[in-house]
N, CA, C and O atoms as a Tinker XYZ file with bonds, in Angstrom:
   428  protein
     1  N      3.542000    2.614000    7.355000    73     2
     2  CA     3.098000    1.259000    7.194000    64     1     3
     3  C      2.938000    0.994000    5.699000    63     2     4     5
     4  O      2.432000    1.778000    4.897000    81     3
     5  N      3.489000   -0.347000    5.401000    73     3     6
     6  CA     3.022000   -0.666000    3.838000    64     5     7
     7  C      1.901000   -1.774000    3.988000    63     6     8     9
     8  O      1.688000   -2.665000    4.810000    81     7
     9  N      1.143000   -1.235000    2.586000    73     7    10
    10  CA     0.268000   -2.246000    2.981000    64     9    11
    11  C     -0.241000   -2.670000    0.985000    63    10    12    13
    12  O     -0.742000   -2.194000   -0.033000    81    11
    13  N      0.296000   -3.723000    1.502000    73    11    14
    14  CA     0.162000   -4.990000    0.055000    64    13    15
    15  C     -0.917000   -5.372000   -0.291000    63    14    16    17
    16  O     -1.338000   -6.435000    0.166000    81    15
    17  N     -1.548000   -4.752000   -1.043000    73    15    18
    18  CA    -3.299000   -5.641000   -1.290000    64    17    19
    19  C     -2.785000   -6.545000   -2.904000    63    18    20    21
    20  O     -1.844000   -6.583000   -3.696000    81    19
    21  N     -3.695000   -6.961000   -2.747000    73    19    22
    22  CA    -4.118000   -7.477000   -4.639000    64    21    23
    23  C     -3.843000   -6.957000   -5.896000    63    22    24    25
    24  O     -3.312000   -7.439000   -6.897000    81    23
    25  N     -4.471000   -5.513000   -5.548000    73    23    26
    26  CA    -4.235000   -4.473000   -6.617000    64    25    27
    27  C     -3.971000   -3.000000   -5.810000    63    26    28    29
    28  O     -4.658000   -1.997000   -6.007000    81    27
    29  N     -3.243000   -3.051000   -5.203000    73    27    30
    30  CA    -2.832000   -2.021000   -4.495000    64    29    31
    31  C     -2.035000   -1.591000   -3.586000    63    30    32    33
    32  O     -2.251000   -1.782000   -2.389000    81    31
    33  N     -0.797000   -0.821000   -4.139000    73    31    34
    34  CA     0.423000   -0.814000   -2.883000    64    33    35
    35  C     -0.118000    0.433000   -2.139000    63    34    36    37
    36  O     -0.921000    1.137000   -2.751000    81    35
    37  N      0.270000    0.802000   -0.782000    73    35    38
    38  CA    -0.011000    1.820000   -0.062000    64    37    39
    39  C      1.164000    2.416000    0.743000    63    38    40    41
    40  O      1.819000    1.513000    1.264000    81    39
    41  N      1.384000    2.992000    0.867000    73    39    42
    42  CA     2.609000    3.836000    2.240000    64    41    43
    43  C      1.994000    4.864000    3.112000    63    42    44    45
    44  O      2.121000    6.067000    2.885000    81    43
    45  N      1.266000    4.337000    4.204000    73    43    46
    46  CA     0.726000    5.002000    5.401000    64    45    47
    47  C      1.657000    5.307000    6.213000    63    46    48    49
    48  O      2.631000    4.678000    6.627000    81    47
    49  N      1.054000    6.901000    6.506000    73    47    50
    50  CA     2.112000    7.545000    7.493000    64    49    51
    51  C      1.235000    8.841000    7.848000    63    50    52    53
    52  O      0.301000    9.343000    7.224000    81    51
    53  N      1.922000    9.268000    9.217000    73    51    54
    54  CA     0.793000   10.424000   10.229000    64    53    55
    55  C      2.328000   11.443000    9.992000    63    54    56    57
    56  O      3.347000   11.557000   10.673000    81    55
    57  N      1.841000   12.117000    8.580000    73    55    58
    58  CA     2.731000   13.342000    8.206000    64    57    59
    59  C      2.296000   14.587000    8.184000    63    58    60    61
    60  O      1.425000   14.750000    7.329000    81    59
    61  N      2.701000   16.001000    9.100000    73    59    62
    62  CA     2.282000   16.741000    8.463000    64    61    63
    63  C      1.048000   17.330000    9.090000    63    62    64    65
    64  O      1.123000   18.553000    9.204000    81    63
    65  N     -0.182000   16.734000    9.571000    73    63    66
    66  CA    -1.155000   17.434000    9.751000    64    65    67
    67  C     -1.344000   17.425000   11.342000    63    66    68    69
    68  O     -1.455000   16.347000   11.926000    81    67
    69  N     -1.385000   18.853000   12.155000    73    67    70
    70  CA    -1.651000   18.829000   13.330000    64    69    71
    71  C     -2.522000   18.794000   14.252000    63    70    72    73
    72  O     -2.565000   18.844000   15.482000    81    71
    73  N     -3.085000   18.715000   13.542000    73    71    74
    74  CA    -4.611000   18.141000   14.224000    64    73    75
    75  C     -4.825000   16.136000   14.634000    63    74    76    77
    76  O     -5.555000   15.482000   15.378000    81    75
    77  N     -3.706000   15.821000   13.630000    73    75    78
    78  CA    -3.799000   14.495000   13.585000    64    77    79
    79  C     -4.863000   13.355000   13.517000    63    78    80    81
    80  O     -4.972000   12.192000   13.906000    81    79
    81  N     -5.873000   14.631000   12.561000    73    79    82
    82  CA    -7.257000   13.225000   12.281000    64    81    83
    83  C     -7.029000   12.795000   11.020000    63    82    84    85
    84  O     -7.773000   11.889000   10.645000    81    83
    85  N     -5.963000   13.305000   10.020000    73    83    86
    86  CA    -6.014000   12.380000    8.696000    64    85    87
    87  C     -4.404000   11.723000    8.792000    63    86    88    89
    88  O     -3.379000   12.264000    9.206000    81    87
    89  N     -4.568000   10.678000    8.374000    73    87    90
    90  CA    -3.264000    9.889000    7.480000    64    89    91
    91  C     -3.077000   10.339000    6.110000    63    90    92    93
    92  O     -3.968000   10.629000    5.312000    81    91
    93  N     -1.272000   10.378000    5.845000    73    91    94
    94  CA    -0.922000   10.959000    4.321000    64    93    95
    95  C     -1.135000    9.152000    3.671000    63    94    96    97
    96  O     -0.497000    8.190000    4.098000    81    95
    97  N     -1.941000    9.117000    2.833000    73    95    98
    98  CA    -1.610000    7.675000    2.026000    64    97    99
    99  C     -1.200000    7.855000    0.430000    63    98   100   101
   100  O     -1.894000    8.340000   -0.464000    81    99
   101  N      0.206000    7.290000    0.344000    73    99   102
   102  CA     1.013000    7.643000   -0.840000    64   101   103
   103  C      0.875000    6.501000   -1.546000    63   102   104   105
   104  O      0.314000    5.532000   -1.034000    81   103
   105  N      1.377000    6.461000   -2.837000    73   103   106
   106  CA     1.293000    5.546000   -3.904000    64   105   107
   107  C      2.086000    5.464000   -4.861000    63   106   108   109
   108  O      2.315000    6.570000   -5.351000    81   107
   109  N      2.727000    4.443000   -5.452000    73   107   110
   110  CA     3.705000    4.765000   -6.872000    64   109   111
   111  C      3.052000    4.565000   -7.751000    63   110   112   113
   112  O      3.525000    5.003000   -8.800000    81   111
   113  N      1.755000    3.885000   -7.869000    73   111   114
   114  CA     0.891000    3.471000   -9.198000    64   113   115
   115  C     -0.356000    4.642000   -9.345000    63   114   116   117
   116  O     -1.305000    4.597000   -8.563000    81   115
   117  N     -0.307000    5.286000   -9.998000    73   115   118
   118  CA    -2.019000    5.642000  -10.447000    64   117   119
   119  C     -3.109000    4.393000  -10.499000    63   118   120   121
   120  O     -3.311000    3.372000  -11.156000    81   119
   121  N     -3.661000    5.099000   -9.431000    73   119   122
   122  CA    -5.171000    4.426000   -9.379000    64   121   123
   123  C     -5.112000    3.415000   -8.264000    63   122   124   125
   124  O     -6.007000    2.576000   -8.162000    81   123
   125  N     -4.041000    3.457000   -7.378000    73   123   126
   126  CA    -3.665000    2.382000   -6.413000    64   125   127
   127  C     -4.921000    2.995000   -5.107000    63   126   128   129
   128  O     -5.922000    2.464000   -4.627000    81   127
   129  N     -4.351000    4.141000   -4.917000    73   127   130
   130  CA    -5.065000    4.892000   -4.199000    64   129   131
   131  C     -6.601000    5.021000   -4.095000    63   130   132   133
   132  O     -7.156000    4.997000   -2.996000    81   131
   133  N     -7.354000    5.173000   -5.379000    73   131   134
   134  CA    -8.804000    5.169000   -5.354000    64   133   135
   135  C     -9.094000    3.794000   -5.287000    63   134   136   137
   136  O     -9.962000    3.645000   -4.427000    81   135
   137  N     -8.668000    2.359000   -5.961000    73   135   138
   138  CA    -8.995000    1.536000   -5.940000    64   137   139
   139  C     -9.609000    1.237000   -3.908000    63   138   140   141
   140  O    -10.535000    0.669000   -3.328000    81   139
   141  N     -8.786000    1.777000   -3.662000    73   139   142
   142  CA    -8.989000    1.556000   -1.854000    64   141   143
   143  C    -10.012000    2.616000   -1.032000    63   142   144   145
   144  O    -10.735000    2.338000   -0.075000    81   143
   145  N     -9.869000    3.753000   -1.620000    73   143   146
   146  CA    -9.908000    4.683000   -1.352000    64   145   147
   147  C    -10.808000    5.544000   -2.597000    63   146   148   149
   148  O    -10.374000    6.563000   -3.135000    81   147
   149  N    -12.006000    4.971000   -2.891000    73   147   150
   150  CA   -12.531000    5.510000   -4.656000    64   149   151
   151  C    -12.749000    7.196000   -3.907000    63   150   152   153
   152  O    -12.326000    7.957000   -4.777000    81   151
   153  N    -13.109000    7.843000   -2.981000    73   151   154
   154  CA   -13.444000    9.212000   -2.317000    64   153   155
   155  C    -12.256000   10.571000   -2.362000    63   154   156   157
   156  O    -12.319000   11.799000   -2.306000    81   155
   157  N    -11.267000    9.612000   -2.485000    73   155   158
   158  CA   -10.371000   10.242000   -2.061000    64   157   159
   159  C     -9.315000   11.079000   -3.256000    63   158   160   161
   160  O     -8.820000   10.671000   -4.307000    81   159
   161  N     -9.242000   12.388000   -2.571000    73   159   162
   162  CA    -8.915000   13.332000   -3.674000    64   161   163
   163  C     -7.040000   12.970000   -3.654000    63   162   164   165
   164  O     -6.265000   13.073000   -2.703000    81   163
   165  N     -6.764000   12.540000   -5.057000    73   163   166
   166  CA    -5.325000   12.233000   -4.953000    64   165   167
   167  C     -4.417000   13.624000   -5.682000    63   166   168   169
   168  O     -5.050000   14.173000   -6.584000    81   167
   169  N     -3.647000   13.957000   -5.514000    73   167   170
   170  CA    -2.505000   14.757000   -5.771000    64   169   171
   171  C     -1.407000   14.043000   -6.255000    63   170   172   173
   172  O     -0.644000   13.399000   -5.535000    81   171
   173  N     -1.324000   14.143000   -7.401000    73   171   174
   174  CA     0.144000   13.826000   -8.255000    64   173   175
   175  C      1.365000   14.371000   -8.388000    63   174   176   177
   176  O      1.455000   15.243000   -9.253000    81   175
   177  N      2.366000   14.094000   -7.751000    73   175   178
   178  CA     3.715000   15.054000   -7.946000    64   177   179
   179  C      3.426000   15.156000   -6.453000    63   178   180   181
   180  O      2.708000   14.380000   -5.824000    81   179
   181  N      4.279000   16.541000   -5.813000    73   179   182
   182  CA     4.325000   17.154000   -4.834000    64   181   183
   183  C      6.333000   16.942000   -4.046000    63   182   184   185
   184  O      6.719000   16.932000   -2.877000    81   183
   185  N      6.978000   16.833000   -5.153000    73   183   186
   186  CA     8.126000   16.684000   -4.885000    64   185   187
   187  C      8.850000   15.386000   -3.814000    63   186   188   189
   188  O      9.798000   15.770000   -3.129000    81   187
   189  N      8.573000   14.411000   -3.717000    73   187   190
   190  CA     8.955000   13.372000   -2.899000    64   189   191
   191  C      9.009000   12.011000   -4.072000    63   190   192   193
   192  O      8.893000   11.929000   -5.295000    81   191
   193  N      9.245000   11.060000   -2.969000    73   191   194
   194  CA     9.799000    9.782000   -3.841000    64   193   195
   195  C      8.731000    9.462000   -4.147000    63   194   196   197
   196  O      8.805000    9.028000   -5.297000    81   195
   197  N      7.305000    9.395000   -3.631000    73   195   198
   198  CA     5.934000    8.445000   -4.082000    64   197   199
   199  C      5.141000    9.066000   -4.714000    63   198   200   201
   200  O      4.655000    9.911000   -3.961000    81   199
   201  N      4.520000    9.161000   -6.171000    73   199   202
   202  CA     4.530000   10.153000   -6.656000    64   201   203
   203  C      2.810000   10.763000   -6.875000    63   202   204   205
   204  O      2.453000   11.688000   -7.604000    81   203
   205  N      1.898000    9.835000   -5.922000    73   203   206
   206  CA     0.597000   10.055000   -5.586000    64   205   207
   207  C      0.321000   10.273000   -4.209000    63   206   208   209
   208  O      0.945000    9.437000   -3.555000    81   207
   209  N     -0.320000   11.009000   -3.507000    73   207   210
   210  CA    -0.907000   10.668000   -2.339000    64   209   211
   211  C     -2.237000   11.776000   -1.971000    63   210   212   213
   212  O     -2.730000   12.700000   -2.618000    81   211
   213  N     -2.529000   11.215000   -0.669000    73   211   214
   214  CA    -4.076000   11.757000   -0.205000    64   213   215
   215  C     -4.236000   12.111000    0.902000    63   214   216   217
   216  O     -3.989000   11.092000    1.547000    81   215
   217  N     -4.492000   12.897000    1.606000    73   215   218
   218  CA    -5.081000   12.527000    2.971000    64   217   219
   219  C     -6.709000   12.007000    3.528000    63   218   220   221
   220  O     -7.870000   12.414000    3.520000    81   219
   221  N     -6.136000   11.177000    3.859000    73   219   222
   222  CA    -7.682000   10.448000    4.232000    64   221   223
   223  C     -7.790000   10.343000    5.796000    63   222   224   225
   224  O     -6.796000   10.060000    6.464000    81   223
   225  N     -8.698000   10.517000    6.218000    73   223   226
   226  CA    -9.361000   10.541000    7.368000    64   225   227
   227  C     -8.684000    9.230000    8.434000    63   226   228   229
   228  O     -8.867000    8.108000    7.963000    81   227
   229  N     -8.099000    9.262000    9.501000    73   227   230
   230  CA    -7.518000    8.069000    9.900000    64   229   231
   231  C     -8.443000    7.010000   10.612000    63   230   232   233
   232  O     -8.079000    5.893000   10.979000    81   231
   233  N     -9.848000    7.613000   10.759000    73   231   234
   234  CA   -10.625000    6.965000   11.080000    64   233   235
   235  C    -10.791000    5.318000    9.943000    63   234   236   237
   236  O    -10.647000    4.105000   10.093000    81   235
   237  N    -11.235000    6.439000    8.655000    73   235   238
   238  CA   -11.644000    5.648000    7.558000    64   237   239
   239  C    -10.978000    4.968000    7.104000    63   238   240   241
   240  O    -11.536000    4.068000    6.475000    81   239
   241  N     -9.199000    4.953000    7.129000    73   239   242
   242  CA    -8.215000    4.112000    6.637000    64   241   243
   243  C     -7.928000    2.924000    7.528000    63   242   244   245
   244  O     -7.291000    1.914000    7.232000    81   243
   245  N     -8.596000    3.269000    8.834000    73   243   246
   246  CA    -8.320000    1.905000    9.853000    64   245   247
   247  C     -9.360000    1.037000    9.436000    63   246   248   249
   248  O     -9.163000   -0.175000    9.346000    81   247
   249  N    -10.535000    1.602000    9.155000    73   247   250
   250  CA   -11.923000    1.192000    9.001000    64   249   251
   251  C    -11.693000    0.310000    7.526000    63   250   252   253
   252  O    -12.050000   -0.868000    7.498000    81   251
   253  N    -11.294000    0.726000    6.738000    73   251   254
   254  CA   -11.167000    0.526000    5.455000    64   253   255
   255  C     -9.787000   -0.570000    5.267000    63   254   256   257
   256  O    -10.008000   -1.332000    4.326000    81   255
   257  N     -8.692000   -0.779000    5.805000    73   255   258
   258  CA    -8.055000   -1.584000    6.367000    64   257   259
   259  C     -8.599000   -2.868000    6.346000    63   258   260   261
   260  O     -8.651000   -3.684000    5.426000    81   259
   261  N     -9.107000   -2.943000    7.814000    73   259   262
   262  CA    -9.444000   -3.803000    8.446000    64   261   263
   263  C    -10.701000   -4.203000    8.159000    63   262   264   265
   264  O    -11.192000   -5.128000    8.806000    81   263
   265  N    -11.477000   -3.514000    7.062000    73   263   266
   266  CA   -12.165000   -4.547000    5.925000    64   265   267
   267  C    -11.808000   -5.669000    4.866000    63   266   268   269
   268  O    -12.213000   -6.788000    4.552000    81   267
   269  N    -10.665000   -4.617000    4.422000    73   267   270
   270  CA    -9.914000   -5.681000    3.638000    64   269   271
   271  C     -9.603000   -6.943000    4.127000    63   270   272   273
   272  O    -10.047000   -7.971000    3.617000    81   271
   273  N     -8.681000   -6.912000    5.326000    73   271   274
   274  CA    -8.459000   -7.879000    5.586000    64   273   275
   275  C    -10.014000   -9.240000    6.094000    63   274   276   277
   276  O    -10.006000  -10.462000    5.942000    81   275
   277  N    -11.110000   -8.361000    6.676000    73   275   278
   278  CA   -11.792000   -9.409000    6.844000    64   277   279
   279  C    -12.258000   -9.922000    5.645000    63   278   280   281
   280  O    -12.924000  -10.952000    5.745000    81   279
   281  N    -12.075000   -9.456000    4.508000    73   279   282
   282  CA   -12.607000  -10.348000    3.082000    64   281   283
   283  C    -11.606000  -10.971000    2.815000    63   282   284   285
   284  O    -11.798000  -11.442000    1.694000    81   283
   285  N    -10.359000  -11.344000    3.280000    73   283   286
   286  CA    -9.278000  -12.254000    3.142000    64   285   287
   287  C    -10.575000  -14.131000    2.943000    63   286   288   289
   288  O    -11.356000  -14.584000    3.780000    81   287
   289  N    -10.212000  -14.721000    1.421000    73   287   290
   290  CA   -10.694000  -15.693000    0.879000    64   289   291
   291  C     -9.589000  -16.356000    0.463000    63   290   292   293
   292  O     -9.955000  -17.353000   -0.159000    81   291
   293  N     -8.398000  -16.272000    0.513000    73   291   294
   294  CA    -7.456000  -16.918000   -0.431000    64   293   295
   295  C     -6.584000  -17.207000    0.303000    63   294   296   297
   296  O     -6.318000  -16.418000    1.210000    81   295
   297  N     -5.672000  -18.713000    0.138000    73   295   298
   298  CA    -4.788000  -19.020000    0.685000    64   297   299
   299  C     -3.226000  -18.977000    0.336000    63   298   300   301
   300  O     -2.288000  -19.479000    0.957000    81   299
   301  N     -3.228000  -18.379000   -0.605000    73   299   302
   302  CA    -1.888000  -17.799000   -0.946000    64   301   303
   303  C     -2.260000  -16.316000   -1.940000    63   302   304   305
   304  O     -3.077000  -16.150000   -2.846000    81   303
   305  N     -1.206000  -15.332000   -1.263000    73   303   306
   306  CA    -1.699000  -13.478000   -1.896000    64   305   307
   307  C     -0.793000  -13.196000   -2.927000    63   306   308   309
   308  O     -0.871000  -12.166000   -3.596000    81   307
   309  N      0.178000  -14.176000   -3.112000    73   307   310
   310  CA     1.085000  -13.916000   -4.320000    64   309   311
   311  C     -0.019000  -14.782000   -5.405000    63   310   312   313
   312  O      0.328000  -14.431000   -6.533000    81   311
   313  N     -0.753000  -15.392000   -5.479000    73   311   314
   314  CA    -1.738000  -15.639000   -6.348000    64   313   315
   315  C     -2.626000  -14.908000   -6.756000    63   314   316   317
   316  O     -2.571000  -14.602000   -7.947000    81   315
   317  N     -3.261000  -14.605000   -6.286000    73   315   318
   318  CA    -4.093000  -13.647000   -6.709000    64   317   319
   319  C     -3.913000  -12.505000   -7.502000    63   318   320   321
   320  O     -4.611000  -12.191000   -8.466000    81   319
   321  N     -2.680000  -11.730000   -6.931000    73   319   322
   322  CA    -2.214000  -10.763000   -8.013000    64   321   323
   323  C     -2.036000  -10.736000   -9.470000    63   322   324   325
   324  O     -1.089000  -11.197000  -10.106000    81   323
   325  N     -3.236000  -10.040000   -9.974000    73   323   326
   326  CA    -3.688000  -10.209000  -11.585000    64   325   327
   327  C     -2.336000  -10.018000  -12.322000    63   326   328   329
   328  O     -1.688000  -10.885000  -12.908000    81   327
   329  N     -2.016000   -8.570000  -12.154000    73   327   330
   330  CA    -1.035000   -7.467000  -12.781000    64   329   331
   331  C      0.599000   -8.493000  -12.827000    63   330   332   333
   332  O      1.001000   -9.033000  -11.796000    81   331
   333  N      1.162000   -8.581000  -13.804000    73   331   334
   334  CA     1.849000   -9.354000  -14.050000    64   333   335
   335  C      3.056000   -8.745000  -13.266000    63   334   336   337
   336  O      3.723000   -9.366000  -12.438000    81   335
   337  N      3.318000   -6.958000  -13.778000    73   335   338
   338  CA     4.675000   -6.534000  -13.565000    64   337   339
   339  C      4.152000   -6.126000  -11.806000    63   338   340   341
   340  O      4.920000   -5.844000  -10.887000    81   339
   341  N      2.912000   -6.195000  -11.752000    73   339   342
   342  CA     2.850000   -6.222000  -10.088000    64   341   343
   343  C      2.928000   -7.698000   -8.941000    63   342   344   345
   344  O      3.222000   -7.861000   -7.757000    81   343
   345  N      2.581000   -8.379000   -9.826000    73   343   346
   346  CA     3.533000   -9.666000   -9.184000    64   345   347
   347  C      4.596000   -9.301000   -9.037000    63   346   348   349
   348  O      5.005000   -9.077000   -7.898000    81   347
   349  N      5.151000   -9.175000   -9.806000    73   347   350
   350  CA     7.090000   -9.539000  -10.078000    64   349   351
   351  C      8.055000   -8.500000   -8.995000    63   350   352   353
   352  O      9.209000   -8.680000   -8.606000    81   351
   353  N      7.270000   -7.569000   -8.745000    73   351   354
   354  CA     7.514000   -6.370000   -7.695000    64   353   355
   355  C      6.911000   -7.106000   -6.381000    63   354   356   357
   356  O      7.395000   -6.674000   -5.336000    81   355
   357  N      6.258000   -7.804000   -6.281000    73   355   358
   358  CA     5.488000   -8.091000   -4.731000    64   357   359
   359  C      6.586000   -9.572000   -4.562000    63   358   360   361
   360  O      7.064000   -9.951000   -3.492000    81   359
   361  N      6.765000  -10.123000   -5.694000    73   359   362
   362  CA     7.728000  -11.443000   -5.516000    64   361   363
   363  C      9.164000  -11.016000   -4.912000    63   362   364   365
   364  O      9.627000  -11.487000   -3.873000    81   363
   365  N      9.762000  -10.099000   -5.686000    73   363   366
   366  CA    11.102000   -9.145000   -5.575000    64   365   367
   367  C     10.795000   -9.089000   -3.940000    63   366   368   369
   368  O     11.510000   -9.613000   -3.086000    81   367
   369  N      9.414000   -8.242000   -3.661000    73   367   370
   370  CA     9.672000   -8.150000   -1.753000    64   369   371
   371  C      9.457000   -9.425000   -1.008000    63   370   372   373
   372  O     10.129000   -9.486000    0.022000    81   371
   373  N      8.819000  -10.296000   -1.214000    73   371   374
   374  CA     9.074000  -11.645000   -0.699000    64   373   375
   375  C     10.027000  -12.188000   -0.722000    63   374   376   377
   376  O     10.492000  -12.870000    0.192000    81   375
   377  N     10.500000  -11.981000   -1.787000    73   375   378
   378  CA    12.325000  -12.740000   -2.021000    64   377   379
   379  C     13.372000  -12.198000   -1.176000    63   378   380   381
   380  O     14.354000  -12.800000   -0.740000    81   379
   381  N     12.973000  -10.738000   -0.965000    73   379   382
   382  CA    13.690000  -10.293000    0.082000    64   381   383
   383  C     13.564000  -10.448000    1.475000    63   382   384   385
   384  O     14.493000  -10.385000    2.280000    81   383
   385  N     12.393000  -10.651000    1.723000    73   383   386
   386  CA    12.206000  -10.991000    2.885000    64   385   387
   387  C     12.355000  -12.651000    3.339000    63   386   388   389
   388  O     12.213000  -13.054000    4.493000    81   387
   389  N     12.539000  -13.144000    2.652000    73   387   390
   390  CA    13.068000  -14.467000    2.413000    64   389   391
   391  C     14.255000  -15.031000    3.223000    63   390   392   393
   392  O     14.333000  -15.822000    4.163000    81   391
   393  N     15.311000  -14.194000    2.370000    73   391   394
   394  CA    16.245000  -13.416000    2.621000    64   393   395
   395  C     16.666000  -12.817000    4.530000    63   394   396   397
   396  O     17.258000  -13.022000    5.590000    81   395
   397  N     15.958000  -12.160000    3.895000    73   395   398
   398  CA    15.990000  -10.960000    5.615000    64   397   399
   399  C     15.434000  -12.482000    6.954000    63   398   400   401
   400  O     15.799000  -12.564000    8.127000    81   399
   401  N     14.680000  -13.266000    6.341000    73   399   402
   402  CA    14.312000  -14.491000    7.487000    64   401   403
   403  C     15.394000  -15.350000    7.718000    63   402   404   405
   404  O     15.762000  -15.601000    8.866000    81   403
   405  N     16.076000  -15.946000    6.466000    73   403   406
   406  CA    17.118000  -16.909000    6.669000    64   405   407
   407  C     18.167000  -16.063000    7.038000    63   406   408   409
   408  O     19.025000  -16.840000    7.458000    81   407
   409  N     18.633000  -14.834000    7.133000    73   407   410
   410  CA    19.108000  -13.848000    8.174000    64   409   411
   411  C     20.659000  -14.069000    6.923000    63   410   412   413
   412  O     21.786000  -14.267000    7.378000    81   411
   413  N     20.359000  -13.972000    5.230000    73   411   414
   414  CA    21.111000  -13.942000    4.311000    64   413   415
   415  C     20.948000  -12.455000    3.577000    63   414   416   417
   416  O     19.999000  -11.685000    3.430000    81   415
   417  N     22.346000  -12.438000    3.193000    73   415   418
   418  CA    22.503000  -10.568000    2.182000    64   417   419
   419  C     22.370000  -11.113000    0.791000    63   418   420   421
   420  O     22.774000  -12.259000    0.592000    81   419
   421  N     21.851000  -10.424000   -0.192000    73   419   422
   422  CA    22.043000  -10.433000   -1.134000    64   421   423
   423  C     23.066000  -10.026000   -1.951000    63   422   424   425
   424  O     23.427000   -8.859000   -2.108000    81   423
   425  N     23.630000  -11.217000   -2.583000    73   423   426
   426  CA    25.378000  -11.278000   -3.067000    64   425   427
   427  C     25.596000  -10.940000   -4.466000    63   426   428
   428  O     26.736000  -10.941000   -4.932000    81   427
């Protein structure tokens, strides 16, 4: 799952652990991760495409989730985004999905 905050990209996924009580939550930005997650012990590198991640408790990431969203105050989320070159990356996926709605390829 991706999940688009304000100041924070995420890539949730149930990788890896067999017990299946934590989620791997990955990141391409430093500091994406604690901003959501300030507890959480991050690991840098580890050979894959995202070049932060954590395991966090899947309890706490649903919990923590679905806080976020209930502090939803704003009526448009491409506004809010402070970070300039993180706009321009969250616009890039809107544009694509834009795209992917009017059921057009990029030429």
């Amino acid at each position: 799952m991706w999940i688009f905050l304000t100041d924070s990209f995420l890539s949730i996924v149930d990788k890896g652990d067999p017990t299946g009580s934590t989620l791997l939550v990955r990141a391409r930005r430093s500091g994406d991760i604690e901003r959501v997650f300030p507890e959480a012990q991050v690991i840098e590198g580890a050979g894959t495409d995202y070049r932060y991640r954590a395991r966090i408790l899947r309890s706490q990431v649903a919990d923590t989730i679905a806080e976020s969203v209930r502090k939803i105050e704003y009526g448009n989320f491409k506004n809010q985004v402070a970070e300039n070159d993180r706009h321009d990356a969250y616009f890039d996926v809107w544009r694509a999905m834009n795209r992917f709605q009017e059921g057009t390829r990029r030429k």
